[in-house]
C-alpha positions as CSV (number, residue, x, y, z in Angstrom):
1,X,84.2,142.9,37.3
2,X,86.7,145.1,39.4
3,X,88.1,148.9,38.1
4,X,91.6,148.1,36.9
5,X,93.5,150.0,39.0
6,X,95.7,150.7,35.9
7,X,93.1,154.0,35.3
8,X,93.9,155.7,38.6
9,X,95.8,158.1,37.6
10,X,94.4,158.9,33.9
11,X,93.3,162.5,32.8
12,X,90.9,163.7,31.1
13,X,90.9,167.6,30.1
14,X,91.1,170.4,29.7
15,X,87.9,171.6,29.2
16,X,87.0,174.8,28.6
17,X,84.0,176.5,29.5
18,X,82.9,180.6,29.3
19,X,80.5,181.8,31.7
20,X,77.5,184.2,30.6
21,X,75.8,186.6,32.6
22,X,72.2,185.4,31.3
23,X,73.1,181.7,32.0
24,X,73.8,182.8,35.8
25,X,71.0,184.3,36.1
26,X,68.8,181.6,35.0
27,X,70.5,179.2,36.9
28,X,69.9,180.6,40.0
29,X,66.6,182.1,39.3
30,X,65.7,178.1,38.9
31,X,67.4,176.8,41.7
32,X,66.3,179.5,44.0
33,X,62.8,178.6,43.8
34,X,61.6,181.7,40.7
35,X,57.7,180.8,39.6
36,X,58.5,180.9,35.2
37,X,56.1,183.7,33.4
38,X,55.2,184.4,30.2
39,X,58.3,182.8,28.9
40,X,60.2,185.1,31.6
41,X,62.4,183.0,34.1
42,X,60.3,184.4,36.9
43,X,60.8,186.9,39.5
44,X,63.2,186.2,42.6
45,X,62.6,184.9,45.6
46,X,63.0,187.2,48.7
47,X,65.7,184.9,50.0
48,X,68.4,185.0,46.5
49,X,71.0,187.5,47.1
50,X,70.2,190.2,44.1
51,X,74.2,189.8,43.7
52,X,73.5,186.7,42.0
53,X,71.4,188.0,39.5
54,X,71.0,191.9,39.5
55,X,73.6,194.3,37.5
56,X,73.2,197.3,40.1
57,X,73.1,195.3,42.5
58,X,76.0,193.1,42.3
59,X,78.2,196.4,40.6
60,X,77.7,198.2,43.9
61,X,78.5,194.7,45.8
62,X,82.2,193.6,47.5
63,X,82.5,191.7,44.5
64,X,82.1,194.4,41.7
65,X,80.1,192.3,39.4
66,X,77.3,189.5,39.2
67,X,78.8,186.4,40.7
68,X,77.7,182.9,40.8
69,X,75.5,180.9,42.9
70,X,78.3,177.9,44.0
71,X,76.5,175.2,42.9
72,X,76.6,176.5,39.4
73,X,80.3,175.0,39.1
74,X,78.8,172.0,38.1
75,X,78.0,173.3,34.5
76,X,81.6,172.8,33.9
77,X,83.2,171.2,36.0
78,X,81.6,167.7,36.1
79,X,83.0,167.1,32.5
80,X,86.2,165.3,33.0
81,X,83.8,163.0,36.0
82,X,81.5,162.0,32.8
83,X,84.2,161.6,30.5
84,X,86.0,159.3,32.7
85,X,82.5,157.4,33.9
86,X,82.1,157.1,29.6
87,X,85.6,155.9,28.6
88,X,85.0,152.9,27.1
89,X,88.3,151.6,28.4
90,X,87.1,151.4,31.3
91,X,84.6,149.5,30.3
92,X,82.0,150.4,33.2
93,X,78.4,148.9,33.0
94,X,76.7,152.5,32.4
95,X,73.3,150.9,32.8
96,X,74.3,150.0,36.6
97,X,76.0,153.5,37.3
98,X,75.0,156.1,39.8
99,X,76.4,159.2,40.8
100,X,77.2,158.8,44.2
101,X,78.0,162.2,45.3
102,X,80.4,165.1,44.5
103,X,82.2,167.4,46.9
104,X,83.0,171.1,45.9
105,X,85.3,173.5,47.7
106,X,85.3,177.1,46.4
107,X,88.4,179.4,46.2
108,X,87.0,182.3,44.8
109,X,83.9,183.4,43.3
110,X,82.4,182.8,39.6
111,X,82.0,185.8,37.2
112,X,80.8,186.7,34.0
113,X,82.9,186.7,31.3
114,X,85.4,184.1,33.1
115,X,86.6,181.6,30.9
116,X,86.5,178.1,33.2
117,X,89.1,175.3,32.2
118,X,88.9,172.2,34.2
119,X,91.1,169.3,34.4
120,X,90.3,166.1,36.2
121,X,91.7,162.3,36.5
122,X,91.2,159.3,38.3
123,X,92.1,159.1,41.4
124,X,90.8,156.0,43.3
125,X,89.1,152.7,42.7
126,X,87.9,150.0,44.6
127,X,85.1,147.8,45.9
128,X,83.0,147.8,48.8
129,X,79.6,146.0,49.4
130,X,79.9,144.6,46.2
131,X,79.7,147.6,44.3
132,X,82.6,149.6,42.5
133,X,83.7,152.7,43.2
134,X,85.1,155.2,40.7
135,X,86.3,158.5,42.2
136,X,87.5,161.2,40.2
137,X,88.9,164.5,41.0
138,X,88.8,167.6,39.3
139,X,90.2,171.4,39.4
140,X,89.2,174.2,37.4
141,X,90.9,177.3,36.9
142,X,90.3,180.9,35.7
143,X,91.8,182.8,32.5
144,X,94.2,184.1,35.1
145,X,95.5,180.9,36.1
146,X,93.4,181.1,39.2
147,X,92.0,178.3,41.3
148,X,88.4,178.6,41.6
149,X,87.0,175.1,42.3
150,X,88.2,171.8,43.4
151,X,85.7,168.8,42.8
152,X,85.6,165.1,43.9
153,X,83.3,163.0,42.0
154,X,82.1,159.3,43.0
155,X,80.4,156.7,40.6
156,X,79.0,153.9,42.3
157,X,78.2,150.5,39.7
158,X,75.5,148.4,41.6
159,X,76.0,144.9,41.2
Protein backbone atom coordinates (compact mmCIF):
# COMPACT_ATOMS: atom_id res chain seq x y z
CA UNK A 1 0.00 0.00 0.00
CA UNK A 2 1.29 3.57 -1.14
CA UNK A 3 2.59 6.52 1.65
CA UNK A 4 -0.32 8.84 1.79
CA UNK A 5 1.01 11.72 0.66
CA UNK A 6 -1.08 13.47 3.42
CA UNK A 7 2.35 12.89 5.80
CA UNK A 8 4.71 14.99 3.66
CA UNK A 9 4.94 17.68 5.48
CA UNK A 10 4.47 16.33 9.20
CA UNK A 11 7.15 17.05 11.99
CA UNK A 12 8.43 15.43 14.41
CA UNK A 13 10.77 17.27 17.14
CA UNK A 14 12.44 18.81 18.80
CA UNK A 15 14.77 16.69 20.19
CA UNK A 16 17.24 17.50 22.35
CA UNK A 17 20.39 15.88 22.83
CA UNK A 18 23.82 17.11 25.08
CA UNK A 19 27.01 16.02 23.86
CA UNK A 20 29.85 14.59 26.35
CA UNK A 21 33.39 14.70 25.99
CA UNK A 22 33.76 10.77 27.00
CA UNK A 23 31.00 9.81 24.54
CA UNK A 24 33.17 11.58 21.66
CA UNK A 25 35.88 10.04 22.46
CA UNK A 26 34.56 6.57 22.50
CA UNK A 27 32.82 7.06 19.37
CA UNK A 28 35.61 7.77 17.54
CA UNK A 29 38.07 5.58 19.19
CA UNK A 30 35.48 2.71 17.81
CA UNK A 31 34.98 3.92 14.52
CA UNK A 32 38.60 4.76 13.91
CA UNK A 33 39.68 1.32 14.21
CA UNK A 34 41.08 1.44 18.46
CA UNK A 35 41.86 -2.52 19.52
CA UNK A 36 39.51 -2.45 23.24
CA UNK A 37 41.88 -3.30 26.53
CA UNK A 38 41.31 -4.24 29.76
CA UNK A 39 38.00 -2.61 29.69
CA UNK A 40 39.94 0.59 28.22
CA UNK A 41 38.45 1.77 24.79
CA UNK A 42 41.88 1.18 23.22
CA UNK A 43 44.58 3.20 22.13
CA UNK A 44 44.24 5.37 18.78
CA UNK A 45 45.12 4.67 15.65
CA UNK A 46 47.92 6.66 13.97
CA UNK A 47 45.55 7.90 11.36
CA UNK A 48 42.55 9.77 14.09
CA UNK A 49 43.30 13.29 14.41
CA UNK A 50 44.18 13.56 18.42
CA UNK A 51 41.61 16.70 18.09
CA UNK A 52 39.03 14.25 18.16
CA UNK A 53 39.91 12.77 21.26
CA UNK A 54 42.92 14.39 23.13
CA UNK A 55 42.27 17.54 25.67
CA UNK A 56 45.80 19.14 24.91
CA UNK A 57 45.59 18.41 21.91
CA UNK A 58 42.39 19.67 20.63
CA UNK A 59 42.87 22.94 23.34
CA UNK A 60 45.95 23.95 21.42
CA UNK A 61 43.94 23.18 18.04
CA UNK A 62 42.03 25.98 15.52
CA UNK A 63 39.12 24.76 17.25
CA UNK A 64 39.91 25.45 20.97
CA UNK A 65 38.30 22.30 22.24
CA UNK A 66 37.70 18.47 21.40
CA UNK A 67 35.46 18.41 18.42
CA UNK A 68 33.55 15.63 16.89
CA UNK A 69 34.26 13.08 14.33
CA UNK A 70 31.13 14.09 11.63
CA UNK A 71 29.63 11.00 11.52
CA UNK A 72 28.92 11.23 15.22
CA UNK A 73 25.77 13.53 14.22
CA UNK A 74 23.98 10.56 13.83
CA UNK A 75 23.59 10.04 17.77
CA UNK A 76 21.09 12.69 17.50
CA UNK A 77 20.06 13.51 14.74
CA UNK A 78 18.48 10.43 13.18
CA UNK A 79 15.67 10.71 15.82
CA UNK A 80 12.92 12.56 14.08
CA UNK A 81 13.95 9.86 10.78
CA UNK A 82 12.93 6.83 13.31
CA UNK A 83 10.15 8.56 14.83
CA UNK A 84 8.59 9.27 11.57
CA UNK A 85 9.60 5.55 10.03
CA UNK A 86 7.66 4.34 13.74
CA UNK A 87 4.45 6.52 13.52
CA UNK A 88 1.91 4.21 13.55
CA UNK A 89 -0.12 6.62 11.29
CA UNK A 90 1.77 5.91 8.85
CA UNK A 91 1.22 2.66 9.21
CA UNK A 92 4.56 1.36 7.46
CA UNK A 93 5.27 -2.47 7.31
CA UNK A 94 8.43 -2.10 9.82
CA UNK A 95 9.30 -5.77 9.14
CA UNK A 96 9.91 -4.78 5.27
CA UNK A 97 11.82 -1.48 6.10
CA UNK A 98 15.37 -0.59 5.34
CA UNK A 99 17.36 2.35 5.73
CA UNK A 100 18.23 3.37 2.51
CA UNK A 101 20.82 5.94 3.05
CA UNK A 102 21.20 9.34 4.84
CA UNK A 103 23.00 12.39 3.57
CA UNK A 104 24.81 14.85 6.07
CA UNK A 105 26.15 18.30 5.40
CA UNK A 106 28.11 19.90 8.17
CA UNK A 107 28.05 23.68 9.07
CA UNK A 108 30.18 23.84 11.89
CA UNK A 109 31.87 21.52 14.07
CA UNK A 110 30.52 19.39 17.24
CA UNK A 111 31.69 20.22 20.78
CA UNK A 112 31.49 19.13 24.13
CA UNK A 113 29.07 20.53 26.23
CA UNK A 114 26.81 21.56 23.09
CA UNK A 115 23.35 20.99 23.67
CA UNK A 116 21.97 19.45 19.97
CA UNK A 117 18.18 19.97 19.18
CA UNK A 118 17.02 18.58 16.05
CA UNK A 119 13.86 18.98 14.12
CA UNK A 120 12.84 16.95 11.15
CA UNK A 121 9.61 16.19 8.93
CA UNK A 122 8.49 14.47 6.03
CA UNK A 123 9.41 15.63 3.17
CA UNK A 124 8.75 13.26 0.17
CA UNK A 125 6.96 10.02 -0.68
CA UNK A 126 6.55 7.93 -3.42
CA UNK A 127 7.08 4.65 -5.30
CA UNK A 128 9.55 3.31 -7.50
CA UNK A 129 10.26 -0.42 -8.49
CA UNK A 130 7.64 -1.34 -6.30
CA UNK A 131 8.99 -0.25 -3.30
CA UNK A 132 8.00 2.92 -1.11
CA UNK A 133 10.05 5.55 -0.42
CA UNK A 134 9.82 7.63 2.79
CA UNK A 135 12.37 10.59 2.89
CA UNK A 136 12.68 12.64 5.79
CA UNK A 137 14.74 15.70 6.44
CA UNK A 138 16.20 16.88 9.43
CA UNK A 139 18.19 20.01 10.94
CA UNK A 140 19.78 20.29 14.13
CA UNK A 141 20.92 23.31 15.85
CA UNK A 142 23.22 24.45 18.72
CA UNK A 143 22.29 26.19 22.12
CA UNK A 144 23.13 29.27 20.20
CA UNK A 145 20.68 28.93 17.68
CA UNK A 146 23.30 27.71 15.33
CA UNK A 147 23.07 25.43 12.40
CA UNK A 148 25.34 22.57 12.66
CA UNK A 149 23.84 19.75 10.65
CA UNK A 150 21.42 19.21 7.94
CA UNK A 151 20.22 15.46 7.37
CA UNK A 152 18.19 13.61 4.69
CA UNK A 153 17.04 10.31 5.56
CA UNK A 154 15.49 7.54 3.17
CA UNK A 155 13.40 4.40 4.23
CA UNK A 156 12.85 2.06 1.54
CA UNK A 157 9.63 -0.75 2.26
CA UNK A 158 10.46 -3.79 0.06
CA UNK A 159 7.51 -5.27 -1.35
Amino acid sequence: MAIDKRFIGREYGPFTYTIGAEKLREFTLAVGGAHPAAGTPGEPPAHVSPLLYDDQAAKAGPYGDLIAFPSFAVVFAIRPFATAVADPELNLNLLMLVHGEQELEFLDVMRPGDVMTTTGRISDAYEKAGKQFLIATTESRNQRGDLVVKGTWTAVIRG
